[in-house]
N, C-alpha and C positions, 0 to 999 in steps of 0.2 A: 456412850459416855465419851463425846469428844470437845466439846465444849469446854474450856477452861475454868468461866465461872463454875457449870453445873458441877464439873469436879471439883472445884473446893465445897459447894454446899452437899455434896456428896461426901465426902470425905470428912465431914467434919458433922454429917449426922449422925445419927439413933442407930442406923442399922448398921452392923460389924463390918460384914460379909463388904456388903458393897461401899463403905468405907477405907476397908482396907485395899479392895481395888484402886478405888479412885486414886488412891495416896499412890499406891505403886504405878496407877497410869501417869500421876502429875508428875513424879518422881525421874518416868523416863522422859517426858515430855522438857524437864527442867535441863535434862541430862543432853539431850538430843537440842535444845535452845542453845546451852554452854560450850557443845562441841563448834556447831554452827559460829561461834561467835569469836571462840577461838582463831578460827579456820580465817574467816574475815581480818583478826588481829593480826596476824601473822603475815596475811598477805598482803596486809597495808605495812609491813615491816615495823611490827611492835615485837618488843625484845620479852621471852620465857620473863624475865622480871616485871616488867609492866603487863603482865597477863598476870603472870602470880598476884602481886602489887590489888588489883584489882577485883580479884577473883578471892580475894584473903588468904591464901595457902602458901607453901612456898614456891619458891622458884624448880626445884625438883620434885614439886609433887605435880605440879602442872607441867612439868618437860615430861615425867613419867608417863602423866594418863595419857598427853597428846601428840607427842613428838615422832611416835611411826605412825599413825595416823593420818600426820598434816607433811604438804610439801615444805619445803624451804622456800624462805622467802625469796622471788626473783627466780625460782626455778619454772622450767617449761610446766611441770603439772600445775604451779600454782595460777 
């Protein structure tokens, strides 16, 4: 199951078991897209607001999840 589509027609068939997989694979898949994209926003220096803003959440729930995670914008790691 790494296919994107097949895991949604997975996820959204008959059988439980590999339904409920698929959703927990998409789930990390959407998780690991968002961090990724974060990481990009930030080092194009887009402000925790215009990531929130975008993201629909607030600005401290997205400083929370990503903020030791990611460097600073303009620093050497970034």
């Amino acid at each position: 199951m790494s296919d994107a589509a097949d895991l949604v027609t997975t996820a959204s068939g008959a059988d439980v078991r590999a339904g409920l997989q698929a959703a927990r694979a998409l789930r990390r898949l959407a998780e690991t897209l968002e961090a990724a994209q974060v990481k990009n926003a930030r080092c194009q220096g887009w402000s925790w607001t215009e990531i929130a803003a975008v993201l629909e959440v607030s600005k401290q729930a997205v400083h929370q999840r990503y903020a030791r995670r990611l460097p600073s914008p303009g620093s050497p790691e970034s």
